[in-house]
C-alpha positions as CSV (number, residue, x, y, z in Angstrom):
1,X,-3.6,7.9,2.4
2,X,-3.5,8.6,6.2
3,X,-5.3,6.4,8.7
4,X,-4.7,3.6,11.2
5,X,-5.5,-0.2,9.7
6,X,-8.1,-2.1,12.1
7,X,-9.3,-5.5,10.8
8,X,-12.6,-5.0,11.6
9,X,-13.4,-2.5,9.3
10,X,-13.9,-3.6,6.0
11,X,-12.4,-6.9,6.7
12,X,-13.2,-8.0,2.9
13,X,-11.0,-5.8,1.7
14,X,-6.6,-6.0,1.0
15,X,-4.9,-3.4,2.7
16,X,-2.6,-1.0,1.1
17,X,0.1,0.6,3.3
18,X,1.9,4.0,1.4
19,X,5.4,4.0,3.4
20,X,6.7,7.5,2.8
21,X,9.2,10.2,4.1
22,X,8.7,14.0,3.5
23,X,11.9,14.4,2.1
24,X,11.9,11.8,-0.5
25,X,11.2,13.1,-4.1
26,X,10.1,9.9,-5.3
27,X,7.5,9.6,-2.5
28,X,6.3,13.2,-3.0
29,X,5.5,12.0,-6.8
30,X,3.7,9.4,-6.1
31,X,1.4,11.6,-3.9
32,X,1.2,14.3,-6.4
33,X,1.4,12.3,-9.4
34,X,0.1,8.7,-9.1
35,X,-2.5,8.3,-6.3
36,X,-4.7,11.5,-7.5
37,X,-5.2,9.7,-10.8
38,X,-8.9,8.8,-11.2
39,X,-8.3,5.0,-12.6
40,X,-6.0,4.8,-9.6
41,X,-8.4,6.3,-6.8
42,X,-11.4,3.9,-8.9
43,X,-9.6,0.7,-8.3
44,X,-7.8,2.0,-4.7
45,X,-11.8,3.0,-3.1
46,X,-12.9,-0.7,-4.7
47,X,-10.7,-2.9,-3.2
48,X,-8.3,-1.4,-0.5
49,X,-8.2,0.4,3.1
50,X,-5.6,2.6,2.7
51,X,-3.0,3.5,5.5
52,X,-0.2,6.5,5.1
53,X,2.7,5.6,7.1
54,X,5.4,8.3,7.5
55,X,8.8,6.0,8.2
56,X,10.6,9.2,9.9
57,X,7.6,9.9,12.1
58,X,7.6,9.0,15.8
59,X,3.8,9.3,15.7
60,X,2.0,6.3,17.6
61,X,0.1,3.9,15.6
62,X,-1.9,0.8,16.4
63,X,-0.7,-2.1,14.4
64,X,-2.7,-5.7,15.2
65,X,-3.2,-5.2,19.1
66,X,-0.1,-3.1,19.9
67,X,1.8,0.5,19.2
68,X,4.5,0.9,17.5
69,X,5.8,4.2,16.1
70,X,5.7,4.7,12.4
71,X,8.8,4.7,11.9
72,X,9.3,1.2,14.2
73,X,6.5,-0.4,12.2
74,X,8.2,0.9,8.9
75,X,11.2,-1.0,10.2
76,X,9.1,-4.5,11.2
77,X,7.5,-4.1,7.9
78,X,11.2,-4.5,6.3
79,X,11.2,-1.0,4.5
80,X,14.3,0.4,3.9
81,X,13.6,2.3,0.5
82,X,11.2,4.8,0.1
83,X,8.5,4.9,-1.5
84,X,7.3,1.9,-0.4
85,X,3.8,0.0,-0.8
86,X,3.0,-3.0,1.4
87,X,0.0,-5.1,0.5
88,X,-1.6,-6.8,2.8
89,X,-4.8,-9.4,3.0
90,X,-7.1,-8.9,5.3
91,X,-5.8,-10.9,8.3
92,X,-2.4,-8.4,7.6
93,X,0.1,-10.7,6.1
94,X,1.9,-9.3,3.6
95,X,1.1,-10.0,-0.1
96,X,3.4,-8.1,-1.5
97,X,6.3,-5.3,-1.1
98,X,7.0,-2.9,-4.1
99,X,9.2,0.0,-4.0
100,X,10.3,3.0,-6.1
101,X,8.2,5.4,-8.0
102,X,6.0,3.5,-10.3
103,X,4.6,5.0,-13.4
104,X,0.7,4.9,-12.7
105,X,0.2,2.6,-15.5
106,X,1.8,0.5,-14.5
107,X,0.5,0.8,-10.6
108,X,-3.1,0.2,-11.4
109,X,-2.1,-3.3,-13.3
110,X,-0.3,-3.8,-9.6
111,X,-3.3,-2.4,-7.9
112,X,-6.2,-4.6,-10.2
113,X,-3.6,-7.8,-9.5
114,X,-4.3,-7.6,-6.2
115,X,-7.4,-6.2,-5.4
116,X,-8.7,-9.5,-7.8
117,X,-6.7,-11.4,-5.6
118,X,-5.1,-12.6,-8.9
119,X,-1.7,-13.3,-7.1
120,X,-3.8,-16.5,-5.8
121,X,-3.9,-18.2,-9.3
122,X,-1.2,-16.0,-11.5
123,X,2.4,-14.7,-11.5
124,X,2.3,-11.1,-11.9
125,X,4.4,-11.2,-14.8
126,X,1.3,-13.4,-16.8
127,X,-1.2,-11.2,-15.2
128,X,-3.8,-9.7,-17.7
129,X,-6.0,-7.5,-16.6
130,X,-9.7,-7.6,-18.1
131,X,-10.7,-4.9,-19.5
């Protein structure tokens, strides 16, 4: 999940920002846990560009035509628990925010809710996915 989100690539695509810190346990579970699952990589590689995004790292990272550090764009972004996943379209305007461990159940009904772009027609809490 490491990389630097430019629009152009892939610019049919949602964005999927992992906001993490080294020493949080929770965010070391989802990277151990949750994102090697295979459902979870399936839906992840058809719908998203993913971005790692370490909130304690003073690293410099392009975000829409300027640099910020990652942890100042972890701040803009309005994280202040980790782990956190921003969701972006592909113009980078926030879908949606979740944070906390998620079981990965219950992250690829999350994930398939918005790579459909679902969240344009359904709340997530009627969401169905099709099997």
């Amino acid at each position: 999940m490491d990389g630097v989100w430019a629009p152009e690539r892939k610019p049919d695509r949602r964005v999927l920002i992992n906001v993490h810190t080294d020493w949080c346990e929770f965010s070391r579970q989802m990277d151990s846990q949750v994102y090697p699952d295979s459902a979870v990589r399936r839906v992840v590689a058809e719908h998203f560009i993913t971005v790692g995004l370490n909130a304690d790292s003073d690293r410099i990272v392009r975000f829409r035509g300027q640099e910020f550090t990652e942890r100042a764009l972890a701040r803009r972004l309005g994280v202040r628990s980790y782990p956190t996943v921003v969701f972006m379209d592909p113009e980078g305007h926030v879908i949606l925010q979740t944070n906390g461990l998620m079981p990965t159940d219950d992250f690829i009904r999350m994930l398939t809710y918005i790579g459909s772009q679902a969240y344009d027609r359904v709340d997530f809490a009627e969401f169905k996915p099709e099997p």
